[in-house]
C-alpha positions as CSV (number, residue, x, y, z in Angstrom):
1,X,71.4,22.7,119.1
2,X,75.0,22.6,117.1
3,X,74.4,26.8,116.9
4,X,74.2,26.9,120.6
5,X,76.9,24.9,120.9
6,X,79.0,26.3,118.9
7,X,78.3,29.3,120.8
8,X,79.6,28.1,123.8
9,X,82.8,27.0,122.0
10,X,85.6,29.7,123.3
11,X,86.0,33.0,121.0
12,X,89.2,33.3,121.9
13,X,90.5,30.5,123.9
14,X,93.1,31.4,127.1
15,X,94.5,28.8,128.9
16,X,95.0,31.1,131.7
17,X,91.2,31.4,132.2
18,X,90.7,27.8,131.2
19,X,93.5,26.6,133.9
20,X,92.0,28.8,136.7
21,X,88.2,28.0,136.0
22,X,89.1,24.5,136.0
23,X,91.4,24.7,139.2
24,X,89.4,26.5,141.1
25,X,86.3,24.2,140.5
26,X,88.4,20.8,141.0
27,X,89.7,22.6,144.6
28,X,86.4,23.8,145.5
29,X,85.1,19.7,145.2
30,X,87.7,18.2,146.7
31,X,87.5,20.8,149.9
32,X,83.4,20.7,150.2
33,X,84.5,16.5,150.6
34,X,87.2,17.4,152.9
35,X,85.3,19.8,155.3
36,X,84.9,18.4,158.6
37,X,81.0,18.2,159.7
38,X,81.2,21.2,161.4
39,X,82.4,23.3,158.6
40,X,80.1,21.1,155.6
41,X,79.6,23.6,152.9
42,X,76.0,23.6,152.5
43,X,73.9,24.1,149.0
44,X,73.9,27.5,149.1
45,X,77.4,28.2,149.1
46,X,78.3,25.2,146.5
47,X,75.5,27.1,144.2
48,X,77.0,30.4,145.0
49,X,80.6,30.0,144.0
50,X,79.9,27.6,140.7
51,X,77.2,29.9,139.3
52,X,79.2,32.9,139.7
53,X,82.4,30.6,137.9
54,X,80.3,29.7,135.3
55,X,79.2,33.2,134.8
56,X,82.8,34.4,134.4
57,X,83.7,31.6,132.2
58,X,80.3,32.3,130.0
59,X,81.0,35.8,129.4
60,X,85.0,35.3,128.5
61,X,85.7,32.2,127.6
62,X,82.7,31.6,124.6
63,X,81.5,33.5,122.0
64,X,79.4,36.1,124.1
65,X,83.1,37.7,124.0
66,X,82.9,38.0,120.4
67,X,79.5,40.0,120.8
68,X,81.3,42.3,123.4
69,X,83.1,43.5,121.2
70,X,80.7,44.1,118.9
71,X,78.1,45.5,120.4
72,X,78.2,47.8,123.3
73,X,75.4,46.9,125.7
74,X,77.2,43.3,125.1
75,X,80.0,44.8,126.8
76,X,78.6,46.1,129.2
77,X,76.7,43.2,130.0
78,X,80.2,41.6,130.4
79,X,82.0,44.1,132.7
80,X,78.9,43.8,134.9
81,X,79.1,40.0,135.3
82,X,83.3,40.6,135.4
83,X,83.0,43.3,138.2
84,X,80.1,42.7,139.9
85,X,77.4,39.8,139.7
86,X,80.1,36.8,139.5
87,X,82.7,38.1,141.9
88,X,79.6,39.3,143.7
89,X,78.4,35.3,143.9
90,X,81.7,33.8,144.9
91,X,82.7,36.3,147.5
92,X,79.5,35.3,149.0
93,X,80.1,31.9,149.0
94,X,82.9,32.1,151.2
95,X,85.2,29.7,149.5
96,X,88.8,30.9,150.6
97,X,88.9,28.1,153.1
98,X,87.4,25.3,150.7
99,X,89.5,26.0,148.2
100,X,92.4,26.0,150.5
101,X,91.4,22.9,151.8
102,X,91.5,21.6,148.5
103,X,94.4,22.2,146.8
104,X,97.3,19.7,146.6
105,X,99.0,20.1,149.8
106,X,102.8,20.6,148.5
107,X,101.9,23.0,146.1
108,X,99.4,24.9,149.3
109,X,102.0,25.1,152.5
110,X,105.1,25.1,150.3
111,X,104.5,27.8,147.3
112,X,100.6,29.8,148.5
113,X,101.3,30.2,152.0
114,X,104.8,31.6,151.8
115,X,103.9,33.6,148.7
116,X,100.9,34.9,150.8
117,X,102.3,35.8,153.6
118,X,105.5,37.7,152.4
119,X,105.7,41.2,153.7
120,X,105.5,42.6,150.2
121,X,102.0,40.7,149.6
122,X,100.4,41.2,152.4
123,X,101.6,45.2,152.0
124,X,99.9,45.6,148.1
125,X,96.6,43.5,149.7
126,X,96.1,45.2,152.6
127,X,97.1,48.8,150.4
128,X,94.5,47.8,147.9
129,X,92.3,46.9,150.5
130,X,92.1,50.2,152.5
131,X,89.0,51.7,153.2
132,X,89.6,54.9,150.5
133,X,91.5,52.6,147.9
134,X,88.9,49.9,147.4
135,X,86.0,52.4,146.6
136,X,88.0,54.6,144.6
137,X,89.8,51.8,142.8
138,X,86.7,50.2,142.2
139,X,84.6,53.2,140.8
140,X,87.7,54.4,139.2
141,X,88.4,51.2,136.8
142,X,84.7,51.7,135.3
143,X,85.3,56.0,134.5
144,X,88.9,54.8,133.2
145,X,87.9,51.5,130.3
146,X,84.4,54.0,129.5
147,X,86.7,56.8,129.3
148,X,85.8,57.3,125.1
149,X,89.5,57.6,124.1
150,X,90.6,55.1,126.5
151,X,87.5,52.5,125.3
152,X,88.6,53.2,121.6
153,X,91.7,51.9,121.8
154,X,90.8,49.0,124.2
155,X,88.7,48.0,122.0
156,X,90.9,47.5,118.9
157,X,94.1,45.9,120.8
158,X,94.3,42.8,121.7
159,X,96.4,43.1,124.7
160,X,95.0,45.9,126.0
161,X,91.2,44.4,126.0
162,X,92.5,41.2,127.9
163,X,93.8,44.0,130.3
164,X,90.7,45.7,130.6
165,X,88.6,42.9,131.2
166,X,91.2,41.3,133.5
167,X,91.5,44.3,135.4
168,X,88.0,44.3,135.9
169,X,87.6,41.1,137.3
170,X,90.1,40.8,139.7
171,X,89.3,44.0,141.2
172,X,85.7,42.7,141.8
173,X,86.9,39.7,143.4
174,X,88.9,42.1,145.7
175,X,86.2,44.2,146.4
176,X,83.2,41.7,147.1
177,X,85.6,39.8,149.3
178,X,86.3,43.1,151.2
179,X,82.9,44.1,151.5
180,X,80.9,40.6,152.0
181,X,83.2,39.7,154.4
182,X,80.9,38.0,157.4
183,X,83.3,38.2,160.2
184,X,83.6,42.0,162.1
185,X,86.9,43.6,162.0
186,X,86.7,42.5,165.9
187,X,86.7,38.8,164.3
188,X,89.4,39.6,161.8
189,X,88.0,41.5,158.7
190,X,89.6,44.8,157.2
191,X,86.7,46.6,157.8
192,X,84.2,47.0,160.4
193,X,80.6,46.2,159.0
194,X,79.1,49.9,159.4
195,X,82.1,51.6,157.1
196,X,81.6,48.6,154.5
197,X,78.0,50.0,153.9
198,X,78.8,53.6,153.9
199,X,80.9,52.5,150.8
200,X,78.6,50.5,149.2
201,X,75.9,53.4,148.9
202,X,78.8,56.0,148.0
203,X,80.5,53.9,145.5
204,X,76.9,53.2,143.7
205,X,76.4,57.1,143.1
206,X,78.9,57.9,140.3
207,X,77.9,54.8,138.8
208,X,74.4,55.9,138.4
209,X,75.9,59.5,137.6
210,X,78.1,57.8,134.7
211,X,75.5,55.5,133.4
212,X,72.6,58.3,133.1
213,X,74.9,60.7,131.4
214,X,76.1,57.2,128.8
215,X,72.4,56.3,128.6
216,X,70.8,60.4,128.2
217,X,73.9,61.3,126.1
218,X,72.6,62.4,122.4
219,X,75.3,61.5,120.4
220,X,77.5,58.2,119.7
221,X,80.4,58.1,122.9
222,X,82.1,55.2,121.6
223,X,82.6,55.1,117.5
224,X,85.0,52.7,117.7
225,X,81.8,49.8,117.4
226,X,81.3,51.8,113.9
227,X,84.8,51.0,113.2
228,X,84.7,47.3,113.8
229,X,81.3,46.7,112.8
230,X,77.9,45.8,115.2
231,X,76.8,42.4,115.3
232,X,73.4,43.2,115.2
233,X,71.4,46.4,113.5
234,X,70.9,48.6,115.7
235,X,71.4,52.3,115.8
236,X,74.2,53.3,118.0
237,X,72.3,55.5,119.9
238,X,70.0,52.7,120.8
239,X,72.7,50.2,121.5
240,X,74.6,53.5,123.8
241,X,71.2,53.3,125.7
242,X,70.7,50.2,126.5
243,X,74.6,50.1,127.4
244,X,74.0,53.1,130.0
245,X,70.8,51.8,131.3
246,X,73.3,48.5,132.2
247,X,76.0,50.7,133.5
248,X,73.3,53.0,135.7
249,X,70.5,50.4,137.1
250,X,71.7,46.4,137.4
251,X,75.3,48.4,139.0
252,X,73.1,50.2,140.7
253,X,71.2,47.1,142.0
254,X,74.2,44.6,143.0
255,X,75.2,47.7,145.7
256,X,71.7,47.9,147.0
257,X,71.9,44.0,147.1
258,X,75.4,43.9,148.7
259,X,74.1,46.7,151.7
260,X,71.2,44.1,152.7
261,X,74.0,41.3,152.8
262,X,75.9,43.5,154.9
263,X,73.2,44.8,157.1
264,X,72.7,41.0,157.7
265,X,75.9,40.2,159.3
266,X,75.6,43.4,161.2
267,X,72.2,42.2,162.7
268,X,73.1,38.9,163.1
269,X,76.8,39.9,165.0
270,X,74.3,41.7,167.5
């Protein structure tokens, strides 16, 4: 019991991730209390959004961190609950509203809301929300950190791995939101349902062309694990496998998982 906990302890501990994990729980509470009976945030939702926190919180804020950088299936184990399966959880929980509901109410309609709606804002959102951007932006940010050169010296600077894996995750929350958005553009969305699944299936297939050529390759992509020494033994082409077969099949999955979603609102708006 003390090993597990221990594991759990933070790696490296960042009161940035602390302060926003903690935030965004004690504002999501206080909303779901808040929410009129007509808007009552129902099990689903509340199960949604914490187990998708608690995912991003496991995977940087204990020592599973340490192991990421370690091992390289680890890692990617991490980028796919950074950039897909926990943004993937809260998007779909739909908790913009709760949240806003909230938060204290100074700090809401006297700092967020102007921020939020100042032309500059809404013009870098609504850019990094555009139909081509998202996808490629998206797809991009994975052929970028696997990039070997790129990956080796990620890896072995501290500032540049909390970019990385920051980068990762808040371009997954912006994506999910985009794409698991339930309303139609008609309602207010930035996208109409039918282009949102065209992406979906598009931005899957370089995925699955990057993991298969990671997981098929036969020789070591990414030394730098050599260099700072696997937690476990394990060959590196076995742990380069495994770490493609994450890359090419889960990634694979959550897009196959986040058409159905989509192709739900789309039958449900008729």
């Amino acid at each position: 019991m003390s090993g597990w906990l221990a594991f759990l302890l933070p790696w490296e501990f960042s009161p940035l991730a602390a302060a926003l994990a903690l935030g965004a729980a004690v504002a999501f509470v206080r909303g779901a209390r808040r929410a009129p009976p007509p808007q009552a945030v129902g099990v689903a939702r509340r199960i949604g959004f914490f187990a998708g926190l608690a995912l991003l919180y496991f995977v940087m804020q204990t020592h599973f961190d340490y192991l990421s950088q370690h091992m390289f299936y680890i890692h990617r184990l991490q980028h796919l609950a950074l950039h897909h399966a926990g943004p993937f959880l809260i998007a779909l929980s739909q908790p913009q509203a709760v949240i806003a509901r909230g938060l204290p109410q100074r700090l809401h309609e006297r700092v967020l809301t102007p921020a939020w709606r100042h032309p500059l804002v809404q013009g870098l959102y609504r850019l990094l929300q555009n139909w081509l951007v998202a996808p490629v932006l998206f797809v991009g940010l994975i052929f970028l950190w696997l990039t070997p050169e790129v990956h080796f010296y990620a890896m072995l600077s501290g500032p540049l791995y909390h970019v990385m894996n920051w980068s990762m995750l808040l371009d997954g929350l912006l994506f999910w939101f985009l794409m698991l958005d339930p309303r139609s553009k008609e309602q207010g969305a930035l996208l109409s349902l039918g282009p949102r699944i065209g992406i979906l299936l598009a931005a899957a297939v370089p995925q699955l062309a990057l993991g298969a050529h990671i997981a098929l390759a036969d020789h070591d992509l990414f030394d730098v694990y050599a260099i700072c020494g696997r937690a476990w033994a394990i060959s590196p082409l076995e742990d380069q496998e495994v770490g493609g077969l994450v890359t090419w099949i889960p990634a694979a999955m959550m897009h196959g998982v986040g058409t159905l979603v989509v192709l739900s609102y789309w039958m449900r708006s008729k």
